[in-house]
NUNU-536750 format. One record per residue (C-alpha): x, y, z. Coordinates in steps of 0.2 Angstrom, whole numbers, always signed. Layout:
N
PT    c1    c2    c3
PT     X     Y     Z
...
This chain:
734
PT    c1    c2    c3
PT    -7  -391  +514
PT   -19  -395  +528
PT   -26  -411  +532
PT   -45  -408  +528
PT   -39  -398  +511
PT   -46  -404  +496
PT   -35  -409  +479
PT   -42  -404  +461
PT   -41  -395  +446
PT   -41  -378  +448
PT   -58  -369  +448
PT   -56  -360  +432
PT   -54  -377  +421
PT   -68  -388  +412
PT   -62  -405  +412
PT   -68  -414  +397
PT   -62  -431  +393
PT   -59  -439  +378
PT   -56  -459  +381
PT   -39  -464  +373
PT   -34  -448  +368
PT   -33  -433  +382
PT   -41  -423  +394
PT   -42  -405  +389
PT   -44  -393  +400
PT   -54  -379  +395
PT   -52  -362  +404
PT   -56  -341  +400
PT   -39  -341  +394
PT   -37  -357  +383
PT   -37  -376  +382
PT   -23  -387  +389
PT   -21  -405  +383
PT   -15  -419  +396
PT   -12  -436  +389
PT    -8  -451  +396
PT   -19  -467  +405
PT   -11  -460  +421
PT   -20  -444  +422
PT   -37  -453  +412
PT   -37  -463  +427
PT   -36  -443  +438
PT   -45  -434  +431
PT   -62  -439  +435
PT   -57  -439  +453
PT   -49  -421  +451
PT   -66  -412  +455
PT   -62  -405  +471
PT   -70  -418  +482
PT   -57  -429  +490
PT   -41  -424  +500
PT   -25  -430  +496
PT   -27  -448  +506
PT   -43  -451  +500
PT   -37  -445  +480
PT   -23  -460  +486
PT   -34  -473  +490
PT   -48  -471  +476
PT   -37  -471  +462
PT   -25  -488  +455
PT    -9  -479  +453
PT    +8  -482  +464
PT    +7  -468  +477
PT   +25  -462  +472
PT   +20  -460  +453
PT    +4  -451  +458
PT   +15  -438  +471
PT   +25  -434  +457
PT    +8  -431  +443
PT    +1  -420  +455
PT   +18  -410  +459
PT   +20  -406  +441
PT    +1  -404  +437
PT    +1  -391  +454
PT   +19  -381  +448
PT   +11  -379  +430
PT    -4  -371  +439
PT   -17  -384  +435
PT   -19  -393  +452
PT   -24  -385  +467
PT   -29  -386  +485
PT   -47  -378  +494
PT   -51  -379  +511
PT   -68  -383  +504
PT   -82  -381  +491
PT   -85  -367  +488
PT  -103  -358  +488
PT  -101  -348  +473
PT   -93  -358  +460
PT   -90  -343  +450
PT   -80  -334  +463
PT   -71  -349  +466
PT   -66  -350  +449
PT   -60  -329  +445
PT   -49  -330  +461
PT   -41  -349  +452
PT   -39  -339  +437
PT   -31  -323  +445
PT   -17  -337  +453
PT   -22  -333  +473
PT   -32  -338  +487
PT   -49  -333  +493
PT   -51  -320  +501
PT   -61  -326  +514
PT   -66  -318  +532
PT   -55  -303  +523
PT   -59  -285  +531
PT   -57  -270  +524
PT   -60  -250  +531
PT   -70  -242  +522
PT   -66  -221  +520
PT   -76  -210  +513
PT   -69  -191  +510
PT   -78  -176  +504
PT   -97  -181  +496
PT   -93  -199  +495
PT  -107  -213  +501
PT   -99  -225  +513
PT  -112  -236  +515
PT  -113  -237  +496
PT   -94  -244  +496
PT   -98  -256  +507
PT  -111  -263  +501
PT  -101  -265  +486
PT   -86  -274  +498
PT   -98  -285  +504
PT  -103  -291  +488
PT   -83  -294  +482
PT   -83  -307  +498
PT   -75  -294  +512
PT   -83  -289  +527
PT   -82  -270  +534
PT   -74  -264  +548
PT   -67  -249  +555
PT   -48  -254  +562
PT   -45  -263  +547
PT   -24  -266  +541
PT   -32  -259  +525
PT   -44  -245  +518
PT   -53  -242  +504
PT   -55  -222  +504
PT   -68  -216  +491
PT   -69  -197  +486
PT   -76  -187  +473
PT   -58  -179  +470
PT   -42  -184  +471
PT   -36  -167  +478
PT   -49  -165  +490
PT   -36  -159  +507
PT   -44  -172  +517
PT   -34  -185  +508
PT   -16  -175  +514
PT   -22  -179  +532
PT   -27  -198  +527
PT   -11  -199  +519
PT    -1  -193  +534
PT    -8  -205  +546
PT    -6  -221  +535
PT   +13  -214  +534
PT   +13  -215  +550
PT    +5  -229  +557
PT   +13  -237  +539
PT    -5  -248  +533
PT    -8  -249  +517
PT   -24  -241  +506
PT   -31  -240  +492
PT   -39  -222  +483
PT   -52  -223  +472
PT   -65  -210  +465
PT   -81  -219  +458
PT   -92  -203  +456
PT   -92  -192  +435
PT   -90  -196  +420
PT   -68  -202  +423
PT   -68  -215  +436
PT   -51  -219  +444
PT   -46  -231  +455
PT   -29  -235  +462
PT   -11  -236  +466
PT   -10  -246  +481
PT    +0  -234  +493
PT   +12  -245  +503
PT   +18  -230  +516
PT   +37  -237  +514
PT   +38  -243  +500
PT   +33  -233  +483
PT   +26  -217  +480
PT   +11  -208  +491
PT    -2  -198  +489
PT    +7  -182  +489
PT   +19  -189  +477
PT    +2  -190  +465
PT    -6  -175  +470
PT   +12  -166  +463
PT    +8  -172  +446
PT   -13  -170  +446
PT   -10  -153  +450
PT    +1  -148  +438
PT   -12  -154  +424
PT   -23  -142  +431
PT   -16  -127  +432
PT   -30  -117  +426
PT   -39  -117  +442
PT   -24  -109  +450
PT   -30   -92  +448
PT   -49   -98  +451
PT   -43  -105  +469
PT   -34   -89  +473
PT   -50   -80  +468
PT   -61   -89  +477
PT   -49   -92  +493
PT   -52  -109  +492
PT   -38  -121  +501
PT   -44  -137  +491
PT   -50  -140  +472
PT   -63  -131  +463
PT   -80  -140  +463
PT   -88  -146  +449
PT  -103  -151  +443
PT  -106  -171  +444
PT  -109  -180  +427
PT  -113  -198  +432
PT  -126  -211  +431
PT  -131  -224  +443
PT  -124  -237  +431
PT  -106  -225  +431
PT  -107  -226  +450
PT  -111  -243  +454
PT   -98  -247  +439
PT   -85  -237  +450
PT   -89  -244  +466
PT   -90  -263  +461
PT   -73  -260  +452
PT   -64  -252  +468
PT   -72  -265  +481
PT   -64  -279  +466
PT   -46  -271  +466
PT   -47  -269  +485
PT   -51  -289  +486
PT   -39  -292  +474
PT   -24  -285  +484
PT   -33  -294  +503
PT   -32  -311  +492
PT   -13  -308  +490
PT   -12  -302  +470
PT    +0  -294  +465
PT    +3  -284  +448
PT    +9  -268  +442
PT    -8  -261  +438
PT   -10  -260  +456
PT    +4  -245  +455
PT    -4  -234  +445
PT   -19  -226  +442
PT   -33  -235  +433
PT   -47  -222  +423
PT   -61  -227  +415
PT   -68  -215  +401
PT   -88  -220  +404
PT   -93  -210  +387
PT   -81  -220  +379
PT   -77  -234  +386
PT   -58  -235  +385
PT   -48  -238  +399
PT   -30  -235  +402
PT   -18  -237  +416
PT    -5  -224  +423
PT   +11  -226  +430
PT   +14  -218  +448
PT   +32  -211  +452
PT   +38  -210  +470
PT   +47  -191  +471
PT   +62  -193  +481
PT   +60  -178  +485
PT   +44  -177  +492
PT   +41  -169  +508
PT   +27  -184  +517
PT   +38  -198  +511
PT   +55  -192  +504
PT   +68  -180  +506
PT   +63  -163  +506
PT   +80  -157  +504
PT   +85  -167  +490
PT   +84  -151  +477
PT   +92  -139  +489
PT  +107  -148  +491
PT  +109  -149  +475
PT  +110  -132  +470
PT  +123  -132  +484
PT  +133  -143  +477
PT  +147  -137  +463
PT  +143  -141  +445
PT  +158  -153  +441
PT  +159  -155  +422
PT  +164  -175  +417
PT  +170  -181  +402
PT  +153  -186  +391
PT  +159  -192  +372
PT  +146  -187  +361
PT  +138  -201  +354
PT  +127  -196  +341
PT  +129  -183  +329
PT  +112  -178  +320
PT  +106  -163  +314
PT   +99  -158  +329
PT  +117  -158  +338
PT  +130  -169  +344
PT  +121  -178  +356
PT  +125  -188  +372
PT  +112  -200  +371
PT  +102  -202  +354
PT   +84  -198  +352
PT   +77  -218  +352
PT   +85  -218  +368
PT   +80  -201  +377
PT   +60  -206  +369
PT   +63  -224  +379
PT   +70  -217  +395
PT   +59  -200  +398
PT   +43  -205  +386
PT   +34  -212  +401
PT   +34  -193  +406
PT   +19  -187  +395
PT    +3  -195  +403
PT   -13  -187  +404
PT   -17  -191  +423
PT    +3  -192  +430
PT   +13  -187  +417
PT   +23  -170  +419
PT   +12  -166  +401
PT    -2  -174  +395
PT    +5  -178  +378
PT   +18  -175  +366
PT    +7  -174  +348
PT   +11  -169  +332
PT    +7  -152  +326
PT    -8  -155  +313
PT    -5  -141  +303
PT   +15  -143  +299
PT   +16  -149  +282
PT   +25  -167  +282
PT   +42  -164  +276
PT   +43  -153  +293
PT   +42  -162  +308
PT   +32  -152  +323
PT   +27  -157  +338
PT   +15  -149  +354
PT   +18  -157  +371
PT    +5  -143  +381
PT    +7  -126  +391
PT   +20  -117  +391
PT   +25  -115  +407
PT   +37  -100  +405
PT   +21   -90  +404
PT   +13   -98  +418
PT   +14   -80  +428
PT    +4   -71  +413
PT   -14   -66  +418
PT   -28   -75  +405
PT   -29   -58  +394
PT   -12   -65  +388
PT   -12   -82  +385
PT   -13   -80  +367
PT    +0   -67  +366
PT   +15   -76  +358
PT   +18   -91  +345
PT   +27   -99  +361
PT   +12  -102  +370
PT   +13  -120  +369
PT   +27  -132  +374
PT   +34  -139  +357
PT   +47  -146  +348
PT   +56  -147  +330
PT   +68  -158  +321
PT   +72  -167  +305
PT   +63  -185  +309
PT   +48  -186  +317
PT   +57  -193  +332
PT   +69  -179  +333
PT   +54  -166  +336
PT   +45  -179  +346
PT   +57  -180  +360
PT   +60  -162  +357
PT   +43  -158  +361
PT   +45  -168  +377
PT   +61  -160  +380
PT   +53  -143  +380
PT   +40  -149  +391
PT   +52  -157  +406
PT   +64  -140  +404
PT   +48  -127  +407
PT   +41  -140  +422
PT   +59  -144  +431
PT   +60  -123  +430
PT   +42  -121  +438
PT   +43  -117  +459
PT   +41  -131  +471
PT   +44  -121  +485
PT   +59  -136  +490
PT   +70  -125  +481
PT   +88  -117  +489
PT   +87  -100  +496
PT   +94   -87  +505
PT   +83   -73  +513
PT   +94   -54  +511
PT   +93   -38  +502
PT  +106   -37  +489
PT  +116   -23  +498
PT  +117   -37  +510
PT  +123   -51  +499
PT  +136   -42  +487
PT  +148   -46  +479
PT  +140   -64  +479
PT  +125   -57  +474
PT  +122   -53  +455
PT  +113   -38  +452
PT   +96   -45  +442
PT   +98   -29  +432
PT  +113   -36  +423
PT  +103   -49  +418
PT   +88   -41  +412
PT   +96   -27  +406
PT   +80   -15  +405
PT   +85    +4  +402
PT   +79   +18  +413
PT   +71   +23  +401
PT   +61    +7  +400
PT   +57    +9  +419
PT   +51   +28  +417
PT   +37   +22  +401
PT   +34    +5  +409
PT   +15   +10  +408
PT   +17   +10  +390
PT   +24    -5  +387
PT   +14   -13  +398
PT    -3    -7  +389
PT    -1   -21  +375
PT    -2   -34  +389
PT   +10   -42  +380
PT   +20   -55  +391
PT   +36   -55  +381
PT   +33   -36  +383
PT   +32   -33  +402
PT   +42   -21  +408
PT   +45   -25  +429
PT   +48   -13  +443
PT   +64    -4  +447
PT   +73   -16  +458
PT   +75   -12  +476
PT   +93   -16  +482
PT   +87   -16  +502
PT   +72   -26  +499
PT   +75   -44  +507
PT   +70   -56  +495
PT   +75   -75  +492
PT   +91   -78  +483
PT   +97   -95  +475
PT  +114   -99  +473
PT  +121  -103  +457
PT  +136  -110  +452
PT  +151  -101  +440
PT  +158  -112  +429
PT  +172   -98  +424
PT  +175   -92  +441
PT  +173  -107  +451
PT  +161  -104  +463
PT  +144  -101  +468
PT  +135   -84  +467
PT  +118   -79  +471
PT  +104   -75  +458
PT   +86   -69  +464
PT   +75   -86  +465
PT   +62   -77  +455
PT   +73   -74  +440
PT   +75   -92  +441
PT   +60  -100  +442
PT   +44   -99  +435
PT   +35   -92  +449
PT   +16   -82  +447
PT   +18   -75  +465
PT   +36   -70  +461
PT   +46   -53  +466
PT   +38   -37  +454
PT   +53   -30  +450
PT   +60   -48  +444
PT   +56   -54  +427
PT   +56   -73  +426
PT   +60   -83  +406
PT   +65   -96  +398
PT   +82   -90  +391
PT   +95  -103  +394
PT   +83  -115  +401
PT   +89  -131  +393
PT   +86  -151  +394
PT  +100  -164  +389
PT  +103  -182  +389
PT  +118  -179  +404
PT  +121  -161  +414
PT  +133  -157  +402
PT  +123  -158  +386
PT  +110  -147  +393
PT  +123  -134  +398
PT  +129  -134  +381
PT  +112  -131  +374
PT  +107  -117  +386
PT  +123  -108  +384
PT  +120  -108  +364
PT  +103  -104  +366
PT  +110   -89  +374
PT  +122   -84  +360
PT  +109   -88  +349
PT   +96   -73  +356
PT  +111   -61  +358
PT  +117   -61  +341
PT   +99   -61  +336
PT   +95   -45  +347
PT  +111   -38  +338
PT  +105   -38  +324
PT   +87   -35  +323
PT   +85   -21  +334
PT  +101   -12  +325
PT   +95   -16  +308
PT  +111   -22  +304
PT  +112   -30  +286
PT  +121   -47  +284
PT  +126   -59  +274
PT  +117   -73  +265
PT  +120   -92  +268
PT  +125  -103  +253
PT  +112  -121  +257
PT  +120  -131  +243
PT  +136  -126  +249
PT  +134  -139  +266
PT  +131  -153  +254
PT  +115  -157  +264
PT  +101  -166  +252
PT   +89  -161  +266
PT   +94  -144  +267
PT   +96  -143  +248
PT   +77  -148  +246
PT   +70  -135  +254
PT   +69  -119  +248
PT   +58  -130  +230
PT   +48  -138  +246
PT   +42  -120  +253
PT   +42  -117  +235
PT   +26  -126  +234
PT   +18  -119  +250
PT   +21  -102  +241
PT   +35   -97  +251
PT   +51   -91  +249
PT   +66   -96  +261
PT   +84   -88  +263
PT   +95   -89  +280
PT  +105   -74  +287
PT  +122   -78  +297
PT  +120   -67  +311
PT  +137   -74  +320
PT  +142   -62  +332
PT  +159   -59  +342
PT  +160   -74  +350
PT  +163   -83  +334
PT  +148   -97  +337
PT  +143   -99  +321
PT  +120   -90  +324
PT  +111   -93  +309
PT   +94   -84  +305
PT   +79   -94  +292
PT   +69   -83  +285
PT   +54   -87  +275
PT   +42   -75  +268
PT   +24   -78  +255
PT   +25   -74  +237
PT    +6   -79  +233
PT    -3   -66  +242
PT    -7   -50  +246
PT    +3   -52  +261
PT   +20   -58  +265
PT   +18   -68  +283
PT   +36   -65  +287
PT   +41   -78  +298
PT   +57   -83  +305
PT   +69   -96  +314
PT   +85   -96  +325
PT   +99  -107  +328
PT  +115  -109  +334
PT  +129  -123  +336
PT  +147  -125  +336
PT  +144  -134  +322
PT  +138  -123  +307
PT  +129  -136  +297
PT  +120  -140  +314
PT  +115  -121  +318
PT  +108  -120  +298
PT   +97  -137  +304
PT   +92  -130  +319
PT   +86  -113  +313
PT   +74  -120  +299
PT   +68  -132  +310
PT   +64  -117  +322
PT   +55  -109  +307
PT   +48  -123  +301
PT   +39  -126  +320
PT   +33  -109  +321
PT   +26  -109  +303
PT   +10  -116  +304
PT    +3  -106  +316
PT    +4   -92  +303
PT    +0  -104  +288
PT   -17  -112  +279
PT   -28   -98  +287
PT   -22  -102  +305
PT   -17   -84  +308
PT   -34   -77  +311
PT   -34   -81  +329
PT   -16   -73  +332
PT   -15   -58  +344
PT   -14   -40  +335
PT    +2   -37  +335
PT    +6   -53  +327
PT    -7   -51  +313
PT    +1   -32  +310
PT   +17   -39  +306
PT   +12   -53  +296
PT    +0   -42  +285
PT   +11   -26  +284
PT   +30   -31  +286
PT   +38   -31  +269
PT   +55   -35  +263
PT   +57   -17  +258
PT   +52    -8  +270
PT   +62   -22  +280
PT   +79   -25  +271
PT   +90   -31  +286
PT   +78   -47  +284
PT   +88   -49  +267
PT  +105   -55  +265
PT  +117   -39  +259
PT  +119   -41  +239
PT  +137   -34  +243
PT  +143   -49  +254
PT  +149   -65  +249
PT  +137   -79  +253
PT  +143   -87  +270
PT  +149  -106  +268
PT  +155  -119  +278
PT  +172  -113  +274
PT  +170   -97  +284
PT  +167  -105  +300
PT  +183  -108  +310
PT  +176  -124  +316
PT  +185  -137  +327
PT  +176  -153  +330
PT  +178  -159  +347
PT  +174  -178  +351
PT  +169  -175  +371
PT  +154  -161  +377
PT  +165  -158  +391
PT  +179  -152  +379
PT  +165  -140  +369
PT  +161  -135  +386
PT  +176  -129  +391
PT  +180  -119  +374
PT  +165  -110  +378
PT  +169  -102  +396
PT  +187   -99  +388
PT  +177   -87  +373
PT  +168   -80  +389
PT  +183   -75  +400
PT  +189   -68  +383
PT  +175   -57  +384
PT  +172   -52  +401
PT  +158   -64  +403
PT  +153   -75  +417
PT  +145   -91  +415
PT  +132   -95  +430
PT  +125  -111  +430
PT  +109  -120  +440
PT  +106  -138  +440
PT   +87  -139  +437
PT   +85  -154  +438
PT   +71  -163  +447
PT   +73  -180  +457
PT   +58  -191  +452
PT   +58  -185  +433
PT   +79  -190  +430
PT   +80  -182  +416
PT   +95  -166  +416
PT   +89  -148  +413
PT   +98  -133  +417
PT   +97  -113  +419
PT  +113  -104  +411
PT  +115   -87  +414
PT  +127   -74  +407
PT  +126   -56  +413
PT  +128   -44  +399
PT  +122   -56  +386
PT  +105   -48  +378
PT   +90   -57  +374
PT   +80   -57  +358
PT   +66   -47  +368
PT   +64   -28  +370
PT   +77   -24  +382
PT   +88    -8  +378
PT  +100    -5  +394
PT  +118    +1  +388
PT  +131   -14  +384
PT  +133   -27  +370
PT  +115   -21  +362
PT  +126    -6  +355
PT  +144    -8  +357
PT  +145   -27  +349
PT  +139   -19  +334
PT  +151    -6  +331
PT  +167   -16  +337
PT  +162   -28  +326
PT  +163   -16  +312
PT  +143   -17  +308
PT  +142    +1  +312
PT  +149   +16  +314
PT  +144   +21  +328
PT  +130   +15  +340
PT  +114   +16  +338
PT  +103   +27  +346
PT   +90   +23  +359
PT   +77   +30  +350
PT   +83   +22  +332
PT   +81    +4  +340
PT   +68    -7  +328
PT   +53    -1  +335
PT   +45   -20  +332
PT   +48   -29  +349
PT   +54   -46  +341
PT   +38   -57  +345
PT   +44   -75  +346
């Protein structure tokens, strides 16, 4: 307090007095009785005229009982101190109310990148109170685009000379404003660049196009009213930090929807491992690290699997991730279409299709991220799940690699053939099968053993050590090597590195035994529902029933002895059956029989209620011509027992790590190695994982020699193998 400073209530209260009874003060935010003669006697004298002597001397009250009024009356926030009256009463009063100072004699530099008026932003700094000037501690940078390349070199510099600023794009029909960047302390703008661009990827291909280093330009919806709107509001927010506030809204991004009016603010997350204020290296060294396994108990056991973390505590840890402006997605909704007794969920792109070209972006019923489950929370975080496993698998270019020809590299090296398992065959009538334009479909170059290509190292959880896998097999990658063929089998996210492990090595069981089976024809047994003892289960085949529907499930458990399960459900009330189906596999039986109807039931209302009309053809020609009879291996075989829980060897285990375990013992067994990469990405937390398995088959049309026919036939499904050209002719299209 200085001398000259003058005592009173603060500038956003009204002091009304009511003899005998209180002074209330009235404020934007409420009213506040005092009582008491002591303060009846103040409060007049509280106007902001008199310093603390002069306050002293005018009123009749003992100086030490006053001292200690006004202490209490200034900690509570009612009582302050101004150098003097201010000019503008008003202004006086908002910067009371917002809890800080003036900010008088305040400077601010004012930026403007790309088409963005300067002198328009200051004009609107000088009328918060600021004054303009060029060497400023702190800018204002105003731009028609957030990713406009000038703002990488402003960031650069303010990294470096470490002075805050503060972004803000006043011009269209979204205006943002905000964070703060703090170089030091926080994320920068490259950290929020990561995330804008990953919400539009669809100019990817426009910028390659056009050769364009920054965004693509668009046309300008505003108004002078949206303009001056987004303006006044950046020059407030920059005042607002000069004044000394500080609150979290000044860490994220703040967008205003001027054709609707609704506002929302957006978290920003610093990337550790960003390359301008991080650690670039951060995801290298960790694929150069070995994957330890640890003991994880599993502490929920639901019908979506034994769990290390449940799903109220995966949606309050990770949920933040789904945000239109800096989420990873821009939102995890509910499908509209599922009826309610199945819970379905969207949560944007899929980004194992991001290399597809746009003749192909309807090709498949996995076009979307999504999830499933048996509560609407369940398929919610599911959804988000999805989402985070196809992002973390997307290429950063921060990734480990190794530069070599795979002569070069063997034995460490794994032959991407091994894991793609194309026949020659395939290679020799690639044209054809490449005609559909069919993503799922595409069959890739030969692969060149001396062509030097990156490699990324990968660890083997059953041999112990790490191996190398082409980087383009790994990651989702549209500038990848031709002859490599990049997907999403064995891509998996999990509440700890181990849970994800589990679920990608299972997924991979789960798509072998289903290519077993469906491109042999192989007939199976039925599962018995009521035999689990599940209500939910129970309920509905009488709950497709009414969708005019019919439901069965297939156990399609293959040598490995995980227990794969196959839904099946088909129309009854038409001319056509809409054959659909759903996959799942668990240690637990009664876990893979919830997993594959909540596969099915996610995938069903894209064919239901007329939605599929605007499938691609050789979706519609299976849903109008495939038929039970002219498909029986879709049926259970009349002359097999109906599988129940009995007939699985099942052994509950109360730690992942111990599941874990069993299932590299069941692949040394059977000459399988497990190859595992941690995914998982710095800034986002949550675990995901790519599980590879040479030799095991995907569900996809791939007919190199090797399980595909052998399995089969030493399994006593056959007697001998089938021929190449006897393979199901339908390419299975999930």
């Amino acid at each position: 307090m200085q001398a000259d400073e003058r005592i009173g209530f603060r500038r956003h209260f009204r002091a009304e007095i009511v003899p005998g009874e209180a002074v209330y003060l009235v404020s934007p935010r409420g009213t506040t009785a005092l009582s008491g003669a002591a303060i009846q006697k103040m409060a007049p004298l509280l106007d902001g005229s008199l310093t603390l002597p002069e306050l002293r001397a005018a009123v009749d009250i003992p100086t030490e009982q006053l001292d200690g009024m006004l202490g209490r009356l200034t900690s509570a926030g009612l009582v302050g101190f101004h150098a003097e009256r201010p000019r503008d009463a008003a202004a006086g009063a908002y910067w009371d109310l917002a809890g800080v100072g003036d900010p008088v004699a305040a400077e601010v530099a004012v930026v403007a990148i790309g088409g963005a008026d300067a002198e328009a932003a200051e004009r609107a700094c000088r009328a918060a109170g600021l004054t303009c000037g060029p060497d400023a501690p702190f800018a204002l940078v105003v731009c028609d685009d957030y990713l406009d390349p000038e703002l990488a070199v402003f960031n650069a510099a303010r990294i470096a000379d470490g002075r805050p600023w503060l972004p803000a794009k006043p011009y269209g029909a979204q205006l943002c404003i905000g964070p703060v960047f703090r170089p030091g302390d926080g994320p920068c703008w490259s950290c929020l660049a990561v995330r804008l661009r990953s919400h539009r990827r669809g100019e990817s291909q426009v910028r390659r196009a056009l050769g364009l280093a920054g965004p693509v330009r668009v046309p300008e919806a505003s108004l002078a009213a949206t303009r001056e709107l987004g303006l006044q509001t950046a020059a407030l927010q920059a005042a607002k930090w000069l004044a000394g506030m500080r609150d979290e809204s000044q860490n994220a991004v703040w967008s205003l929807d001027t054709l609707t009016l609704s506002a929302s603010h957006h978290p920003v997350d610093r990337r550790p491992q960003c390359a301008d204020c991080g650690d670039p290296g951060l995801v290298a060294d960790q694929a150069r690290r070995p994957v330890r396994l640890v003991s994880r108990p599993k502490g929920v056991a639901a019908g979506n699997g034994h769990r290390a973390l449940s799903a109220e505590e995966m949606w309050e840890r990770f949920g933040h991730l789904a945000d239109p402006v800096t989420g990873i997605v821009e939102r995890v909704v509910r499908d509209p279409r599922s009826p309610s007794f199945l819970h379905c969920y969207q949560a944007g792109p899929n980004l194992a299709f991001a290399g597809a070209d746009l003749s192909s972006f309807r090709a498949g019923l996995r076009m979307q991220s999504g999830g499933k489950g048996r509560t609407d929370l369940d398929a919610r975080v599911s959804g988000l799940c999805e989402a985070v496993e196809r992002y973390s698998a997307s290429r950063f270019r921060d990734e480990a690699t190794v530069l070599g020809s795979y002569r070069a590299l063997a034995p460490d090296a794994v032959h991407p053939a091994s894991c793609m398992l194309f026949d020659e065959r395939q290679y020799r009538e690639r044209e054809r099968w490449n005609a559909p334009g069919i993503p799922f479909q595409y069959v890739p170059e030969r692969f060149d053993e001396d062509a030097e290509i990156e490699w990324t190292p990968v660890w083997s959880l059953t041999e112990g050590r790490h191996r190398l896998l082409p980087t383009s097999q790994l990651y989702f990658d549209a500038e990848g090597v031709g002859s490599i063929v990049a997907d999403s089998n064995g891509n998996a996210a999990g509440g700890t590195v181990e849970d994800a492990i589990l679920q990608g090595f299972l997924e991979l069981v789960e798509r072998d035994a289903v290519a077993l089976w469906w491109y042999n024809r192989t007939r199976h047994a039925g599962v018995d529902l009521e035999s689990f003892g599940d209500a939910w289960i129970s309920a509905l085949p009488e709950r497709f029933s009414e969708l005019g529907r019919e439901l069965w499930v297939l156990d399609l458990t293959a040598d490995l002895g995980i227990p794969v399960m196959a839904a099946v459900s088909r129309r009854v009330d038409g001319p056509a059956e809409e054959i659909m189906l759903g996959f799942g596999a668990h240690l637990d039986p009664a876990v893979a029989l919830s997993r594959a109807v909540t596969e099915l039931g996610q995938l069903l209302p894209a064919v239901t209620g007329g939605c599929a009309k605007g499938l691609p053809a050789h979706l519609l020609d299976w849903l109008r011509g495939a038929t039970v009879a002219e498909q029986p291996y879709l049926v259970p075989d009349s002359g097999l027992p109906a599988r129940t829980p009995a007939d699985y060897d099942h052994v509950p285990r109360a730690d992942l790590r111990d599941d874990l375990e069993h299932l590299c013992s069941l692949a040394r067994e059977h000459g399988l190695e497990v190859l595992v990469l941690d995914q998982t990405r710095p800034d986002l937390g949550l675990p995901v994982v790519k599980v590879v398995i040479p030799g095991m088959r995907h569900f996809w049309a791939r007919f190199a020699p090797g399980r595909l026919f052998d399995v089969p036939v030493r399994l006593g499904r056959l007697n001998s193998p089938t021929a190449y050209e006897d393979l199901n002719p339908v390419p299975l299209f999930l």
